[in-house]
C-alpha angles and dihedrals in degrees: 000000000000114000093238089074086078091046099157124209116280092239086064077056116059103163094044087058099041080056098057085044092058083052100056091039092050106028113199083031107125114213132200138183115213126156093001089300130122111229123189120192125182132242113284125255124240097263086055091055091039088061101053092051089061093040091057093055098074097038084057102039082061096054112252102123094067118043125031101351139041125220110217146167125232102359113165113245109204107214145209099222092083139358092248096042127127137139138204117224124207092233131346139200108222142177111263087246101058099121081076095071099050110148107177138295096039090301131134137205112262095240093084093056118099097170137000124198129197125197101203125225143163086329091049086145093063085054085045105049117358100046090045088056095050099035093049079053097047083053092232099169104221129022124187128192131197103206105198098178102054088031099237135101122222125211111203117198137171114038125222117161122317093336135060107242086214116056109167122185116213120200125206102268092053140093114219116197115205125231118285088230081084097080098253138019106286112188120190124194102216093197090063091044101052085038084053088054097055128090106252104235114184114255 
């Protein structure tokens, strides 16, 4: 039986509907709820959506938009660590049959996610440490982050906890493979993404 089937009243959710509310009032704002606390990123700028494009095409090259998984953008991840609590990754790996677990408010449980991947912004620190913490909870098996500002992309494995027992730090110059557990041999070249992530200036 999914979880959406106990799907309780927004007004036994308040944060849940304050939230809805933050995303009428400011629409392209993306809002999460970790740790019992309401977080509200802006919209991203070009370079971060020009980085997950290029993020998607090997993931799909490799298959895994057509099969057993689904490769998608700002999917909602319900998560443990409170029972409001959800996130939004900027893009997740998921298994094909994922609209089964739906929960409430466009999140899903965390079963059905393979992968998640953050592009960071202007609130890097929430990718860095918040997210860790409630990822590593939730028990999604690899996180990568694409830290724009210190120019470098981290792949988290291993989940114990609230934190990833294997935290690897990839510099431009290197190819990082992800982890088999995927589903296929992803290969990311860390030099095109953070290049990707950077605003183009004319030289």
């Amino acid at each position: 039986m999914s979880a959406a089937s106990v799907e309780r009243p927004h007004d036994e959710r308040p944060l849940i509907a304050e939230a809805n509310r933050l995303m009428e009032r400011v629409p392209g704002y993306r809002v999460e709820i970790i740790g019992g606390q309401l977080l509200v990123t802006p919209p991203p700028d070009g370079p971060h959506a020009r980085a997950l494009t290029k993020l998607m095409r090997p993931f799909i090259a490799a298959g895994l938009d057509d099969g057993e998984t689904e490769v998608l953008q700002g999917i909602g991840l319900w998560l443990p660590t409170d029972i409001e609590d959800y996130a939004v990754p900027d893009l997740s790996l998921v298994d094909a049959d994922f609209d089964d677990h739906l929960v409430e408010n466009n999140s899903y449980e965390p079963v059905c996610f393979r992968l998640v991947l953050e592009v960071t912004s202007s609130n890097w620190k929430n990718d860095l440490k918040t997210k860790v913490a409630a990822y590593a909870e939730a028990g999604v098996p690899v996180y990568v982050v694409v830290d724009r500002r210190h120019r470098r992309l981290h792949v988290l494995t291993d989940p114990v906890g609230n934190d990833y027992a294997t935290h690897r730090f990839h510099s431009p110059g290197q190819q990082v493979t992800l982890p088999d557990s995927i589903g296929a041999k992803v290969t990311l070249d860390v030099t095109e993404i953070l290049r990707a992530g950077q605003p183009r200036t004319d030289d």
